[in-house]
Structure formats: structure tokens, C-alpha cells
C-alpha positions in Angstrom: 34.4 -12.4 -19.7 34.2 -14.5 -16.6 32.1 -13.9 -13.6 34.2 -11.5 -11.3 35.3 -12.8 -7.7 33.1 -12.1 -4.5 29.7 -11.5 -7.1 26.9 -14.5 -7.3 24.3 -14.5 -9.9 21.1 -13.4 -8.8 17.6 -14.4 -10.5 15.7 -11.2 -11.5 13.1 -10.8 -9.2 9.7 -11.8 -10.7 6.9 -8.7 -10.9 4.3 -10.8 -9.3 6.5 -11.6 -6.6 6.6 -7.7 -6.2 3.0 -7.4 -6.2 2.3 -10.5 -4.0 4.5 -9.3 -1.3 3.1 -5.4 -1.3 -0.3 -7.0 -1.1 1.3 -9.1 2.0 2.3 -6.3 3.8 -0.7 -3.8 2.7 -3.1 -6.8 4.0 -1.5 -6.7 7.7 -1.5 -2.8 7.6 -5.4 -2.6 6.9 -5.8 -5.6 9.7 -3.8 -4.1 11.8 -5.2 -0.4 11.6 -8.6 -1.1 10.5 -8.4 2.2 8.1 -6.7 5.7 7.7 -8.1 9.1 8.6 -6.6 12.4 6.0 -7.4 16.1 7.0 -9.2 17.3 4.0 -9.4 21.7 4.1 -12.3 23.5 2.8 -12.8 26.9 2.3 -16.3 28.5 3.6 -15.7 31.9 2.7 -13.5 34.4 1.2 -14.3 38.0 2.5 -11.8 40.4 0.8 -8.3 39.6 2.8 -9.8 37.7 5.2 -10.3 33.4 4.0 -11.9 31.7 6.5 -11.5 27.3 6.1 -12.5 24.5 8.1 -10.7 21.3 8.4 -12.2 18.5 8.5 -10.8 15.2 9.6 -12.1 11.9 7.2 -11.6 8.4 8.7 -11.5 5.7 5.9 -12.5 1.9 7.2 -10.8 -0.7 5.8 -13.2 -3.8 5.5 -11.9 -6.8 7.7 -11.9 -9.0 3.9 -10.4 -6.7 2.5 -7.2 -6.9 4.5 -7.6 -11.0 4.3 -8.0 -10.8 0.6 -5.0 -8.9 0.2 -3.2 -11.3 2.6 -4.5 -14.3 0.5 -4.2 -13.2 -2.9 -0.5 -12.0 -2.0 0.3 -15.6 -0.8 -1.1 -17.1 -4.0 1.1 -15.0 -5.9 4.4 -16.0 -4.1 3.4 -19.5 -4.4 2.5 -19.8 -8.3 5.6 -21.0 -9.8 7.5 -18.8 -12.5 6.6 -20.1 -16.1 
């Protein structure tokens, strides 16, 4: 079985590589965002048919080293050569 016209052989892509490049991207996100804010609903009171909630909006802060970590340790990743 020879290789079939118009295909190249491509090298597997490494997991780390994966992880390095997620933790790339997340890094700029959290720089570039500084956090994320979710709508979390509670309920106050239930009073036969009637359910009364409250939504409250949460911000999450993303620490400034956190997002260069994640840039840095990324970067390593890519760069370690495959054993």
C-alpha cells in the first residue's frame, strides 16, 4: 500500500502542544477581559403558585499573573522538544 496521491503525512499533534496553546489563548483572554461576570438565580420565596427569585449578577476577577502565567507556561510547553 503506497501513500495515495494529493495526501502528505502529517505528525500527530503532541497533547502538550494542545494544552500549551489553550493556555496561550486562555492567558490573552483573562489579560484582555480582566474576569467574567455569570447571572447566578436564587429563589427567596415560594408562596403557593407564586415563586418569587432574584438574580444576581457575579463578576469573577482574573488576577493580572494569572493571565501571564498562563501565557508563560503555554509558551514553555510549545517550546519543550517532543521526546
Amino acid at each position: 500500500m503506497g501513500s495515495r496521491p494529493g495526501f502528505c503525512k502529517e505528525r500527530p499533534v503532541n497533547a502538550l502542544k494542545i494544552v500549551g496553546i489553550v493556555l496561550i489563548v486562555g492567558g490573552v483572554i483573562a489579560l484582555a477581559t480582566g474576569g467574567f461576570s455569570y447571572t447566578k438565580e436564587t429563589r427567596k420565596a415560594d408562596i403557593g403558585p407564586v415563586h418569587i427569585a432574584v438574580e444576581d449578577k457575579q463578576q469573577v476577577n482574573v488576577p493580572l499573573w494569572a493571565g501571564i502565567g498562563a501565557i508563560v507556561i503555554g509558551v514553555v510547553l510549545l517550546v519543550i522538544p517532543k521526546k
